[in-house]
C-alpha positions in Angstrom: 35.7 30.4 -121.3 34.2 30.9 -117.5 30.8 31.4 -118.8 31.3 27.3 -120.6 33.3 26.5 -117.4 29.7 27.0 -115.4 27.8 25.2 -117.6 30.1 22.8 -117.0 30.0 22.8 -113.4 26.0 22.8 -113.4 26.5 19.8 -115.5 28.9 18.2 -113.1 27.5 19.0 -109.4 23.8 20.2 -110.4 24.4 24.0 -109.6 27.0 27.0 -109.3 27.2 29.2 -106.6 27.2 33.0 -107.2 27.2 35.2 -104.5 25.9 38.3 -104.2 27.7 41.4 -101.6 25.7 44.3 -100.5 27.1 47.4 -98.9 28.6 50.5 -99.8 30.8 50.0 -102.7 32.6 53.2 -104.5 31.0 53.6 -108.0 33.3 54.1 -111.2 30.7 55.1 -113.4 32.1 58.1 -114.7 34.4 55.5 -116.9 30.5 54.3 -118.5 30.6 51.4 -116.7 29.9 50.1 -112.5 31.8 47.6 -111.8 33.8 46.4 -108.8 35.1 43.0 -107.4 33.1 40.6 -106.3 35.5 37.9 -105.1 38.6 36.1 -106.7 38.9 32.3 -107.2 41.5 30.8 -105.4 42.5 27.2 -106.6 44.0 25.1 -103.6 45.2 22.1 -102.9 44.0 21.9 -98.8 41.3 24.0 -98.7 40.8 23.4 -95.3 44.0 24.2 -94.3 43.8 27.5 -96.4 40.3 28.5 -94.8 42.3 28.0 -91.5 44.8 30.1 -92.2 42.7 33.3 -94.0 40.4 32.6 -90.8 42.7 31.9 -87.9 45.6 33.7 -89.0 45.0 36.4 -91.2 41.8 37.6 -89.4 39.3 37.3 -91.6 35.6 35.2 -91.3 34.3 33.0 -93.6 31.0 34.4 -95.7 30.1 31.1 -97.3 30.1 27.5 -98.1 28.7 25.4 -100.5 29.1 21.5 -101.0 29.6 19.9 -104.1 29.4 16.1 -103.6 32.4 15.8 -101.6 33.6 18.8 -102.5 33.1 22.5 -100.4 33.7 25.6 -101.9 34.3 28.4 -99.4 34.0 31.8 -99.2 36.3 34.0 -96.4 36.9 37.8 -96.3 37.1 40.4 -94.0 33.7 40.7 -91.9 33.7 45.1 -93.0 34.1 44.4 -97.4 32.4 42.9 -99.6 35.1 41.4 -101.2 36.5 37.4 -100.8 38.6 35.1 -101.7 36.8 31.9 -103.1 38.8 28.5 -102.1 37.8 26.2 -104.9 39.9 22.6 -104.2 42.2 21.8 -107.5 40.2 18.2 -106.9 36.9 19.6 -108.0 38.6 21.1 -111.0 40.3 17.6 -112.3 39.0 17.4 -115.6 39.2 21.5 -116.5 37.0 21.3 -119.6 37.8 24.6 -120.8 41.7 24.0 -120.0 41.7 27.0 -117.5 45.3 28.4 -116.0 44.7 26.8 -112.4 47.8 28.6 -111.1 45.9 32.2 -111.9 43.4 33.0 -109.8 39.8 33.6 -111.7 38.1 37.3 -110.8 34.5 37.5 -110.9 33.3 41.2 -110.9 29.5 42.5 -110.8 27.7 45.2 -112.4 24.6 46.4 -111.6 23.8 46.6 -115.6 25.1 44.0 -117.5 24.1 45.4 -120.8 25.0 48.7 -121.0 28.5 47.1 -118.8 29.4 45.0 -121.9 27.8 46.9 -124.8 30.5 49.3 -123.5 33.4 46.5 -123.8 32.3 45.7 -126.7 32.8 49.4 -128.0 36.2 49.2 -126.4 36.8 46.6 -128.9 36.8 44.1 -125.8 36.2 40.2 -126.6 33.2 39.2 -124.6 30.6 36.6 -124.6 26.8 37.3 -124.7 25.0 37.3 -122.0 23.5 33.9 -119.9 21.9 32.8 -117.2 23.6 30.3 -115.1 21.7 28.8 -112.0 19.5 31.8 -111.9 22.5 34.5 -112.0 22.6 36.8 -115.3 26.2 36.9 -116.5 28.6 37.7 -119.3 32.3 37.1 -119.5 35.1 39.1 -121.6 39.0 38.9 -122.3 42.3 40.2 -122.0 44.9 40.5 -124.4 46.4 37.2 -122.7 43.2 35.5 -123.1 42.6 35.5 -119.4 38.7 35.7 -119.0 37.0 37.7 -116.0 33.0 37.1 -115.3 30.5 39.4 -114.8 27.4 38.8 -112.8 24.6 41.1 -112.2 
């Protein structure tokens, strides 16, 4: 699951990178639950050439970079949203310890409360995994019916 996929990436580089978006973001807590998108994982082969083209092409500006030994991870989305796209390298993701679907995209979303977020999953009959604390980030992950996990930071 993501939530084992962190720990394994702590494990591997030392840290994971969470980001954190402020701004005005509509609320859809009349469903008993706030969450929107935080960003979308985005495996690529070039990431490089990808930043280029979100940045140089498509017009938007990159939020964020972190290294990972020879490895960066970046971060581009429009300069007005909070959302991004996150452009992992397949590289860094060579030995896929939790056999992840590299061709889907991974979504992380954020809530402002984690437990009442997934203790109204869980009455949903949603499969999630408890809470954790990853690099200092509270978190929780849950399923669909595909088995496609989605994370949840605070």
């Amino acid at each position: 699951g993501w939530l084992r996929l962190i720990d394994k990436l702590e494990a591997r580089v030392g840290f994971v990178a969470v980001y954190s978006w402020y701004g005005d973001v509509p609320s859809n807590e009349g469903n008993g639950m706030s969450l929107y998108v935080r960003y979308v994982v985005l495996y690529v082969t070039d990431a490089e050439a990808c930043r280029q083209f979100w940045v140089e092409q498509v017009g938007m500006v990159e939020k964020d970079r972190k290294e990972f030994g020879d490895f960066a991870v970046v971060q581009v989305g429009f300069a007005d949203q909070p959302f991004a796209f996150e452009l992992v390298p397949l590289a860094m993701m060579a030995d896929n310890p939790d056999d992840l679907d590299l061709a889907t995209p991974s979504i992380a979303l954020h809530a402002d409360d984690l437990e009442s977020t997934r203790a109204n999953l869980v009455e949903r009959g949603v499969t999630t995994m408890e809470i954790g604390e990853h690099s200092g980030v509270r978190s929780f992950a849950f399923s669909d019916p595909e088995g496609h996990w989605f994370a949840v930071t605070a």
